[in-house]
C-alpha positions in Angstrom: 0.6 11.2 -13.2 1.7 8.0 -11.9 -0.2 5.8 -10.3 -0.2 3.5 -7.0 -2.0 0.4 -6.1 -1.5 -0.7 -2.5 -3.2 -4.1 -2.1 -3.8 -5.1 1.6 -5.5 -8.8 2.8 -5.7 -9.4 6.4 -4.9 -6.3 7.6 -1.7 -7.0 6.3 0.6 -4.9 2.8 0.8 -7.9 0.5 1.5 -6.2 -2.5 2.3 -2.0 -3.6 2.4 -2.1 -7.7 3.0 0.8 -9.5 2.9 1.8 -13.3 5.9 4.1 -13.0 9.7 2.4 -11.9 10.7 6.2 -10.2 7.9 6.3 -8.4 8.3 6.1 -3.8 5.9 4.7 -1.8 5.7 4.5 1.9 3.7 2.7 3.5 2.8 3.4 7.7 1.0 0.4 9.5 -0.4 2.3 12.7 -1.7 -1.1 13.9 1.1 -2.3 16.8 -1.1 -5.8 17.4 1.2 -8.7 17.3 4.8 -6.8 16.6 7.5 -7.0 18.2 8.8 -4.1 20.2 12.5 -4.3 17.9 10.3 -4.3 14.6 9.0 -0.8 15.8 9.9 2.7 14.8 9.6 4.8 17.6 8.7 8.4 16.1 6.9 8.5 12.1 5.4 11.5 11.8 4.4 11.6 15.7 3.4 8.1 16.2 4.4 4.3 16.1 4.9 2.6 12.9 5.5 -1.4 12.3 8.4 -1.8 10.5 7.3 -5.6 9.2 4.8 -3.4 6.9 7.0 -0.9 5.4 9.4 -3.4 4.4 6.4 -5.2 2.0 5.6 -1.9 1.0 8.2 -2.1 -1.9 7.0 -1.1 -5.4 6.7 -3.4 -8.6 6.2 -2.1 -11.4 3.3 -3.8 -13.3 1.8 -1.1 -15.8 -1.1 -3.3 -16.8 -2.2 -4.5 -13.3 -1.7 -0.6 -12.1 -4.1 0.5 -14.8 -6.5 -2.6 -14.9 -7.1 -1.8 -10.9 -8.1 2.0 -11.8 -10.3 0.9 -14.1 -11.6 -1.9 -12.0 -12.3 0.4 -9.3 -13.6 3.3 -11.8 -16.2 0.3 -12.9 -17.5 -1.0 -9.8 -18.0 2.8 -8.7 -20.2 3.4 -11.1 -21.9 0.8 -10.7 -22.7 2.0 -7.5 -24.1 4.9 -8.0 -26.6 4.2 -11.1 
C-alpha cells in the first residue's frame, strides 16, 4: 500500500513525500486567512479551497523519508501509551 506523508509548519503544506512515484495527492487548505480572492477555488467538494496550498501539495518521492516517518510516528505512539 503506498504511503503519504504530508508535512505541514505554520499552518502552511511545506512538503507531501511519498514512497510510491504513481501515487495522487490532493491536498484542500479550508483556512481562507490571508489569500487572495483570485487564489480561491470557488466550489471543492462544497466549500472554499486556497489554491496557494494545493499547488505545494505536489508529491516527491522519497521512499526512505516516507518510511522513516511511519516508523517515527509508530515509535513515539508507543511510547505514549506504555
Amino acid at each position: 500500500m503506498p504511503k503519504v506523508v504530508v508535512i505541514v509548519e505554520g499552518g502552511v503544506v511545506r512538503e507531501v513525500i511519498s514512497d510510491d512515484p504513481e501515487v495522487e495527492v490532493l491536498v484542500l487548505d479550508r483556512d481562507e486567512g490571508g489569500v487572495s480572492e483570485e487564489m480561491l477555488l470557488q466550489n471543492v467538494l462544497g466549500d472554499t479551497a486556497a489554491l496557494d496550498a494545493l499547488e505545494q501539495g505536489r508529491v516527491k518521492v522519497d521512499v526512505l523519508r516516507t518510511h522513516q516517518a511511519y516508523q517515527d510516528v509508530y515509535r513515539e505512539r508507543r511510547k505514549q501509551r506504555n
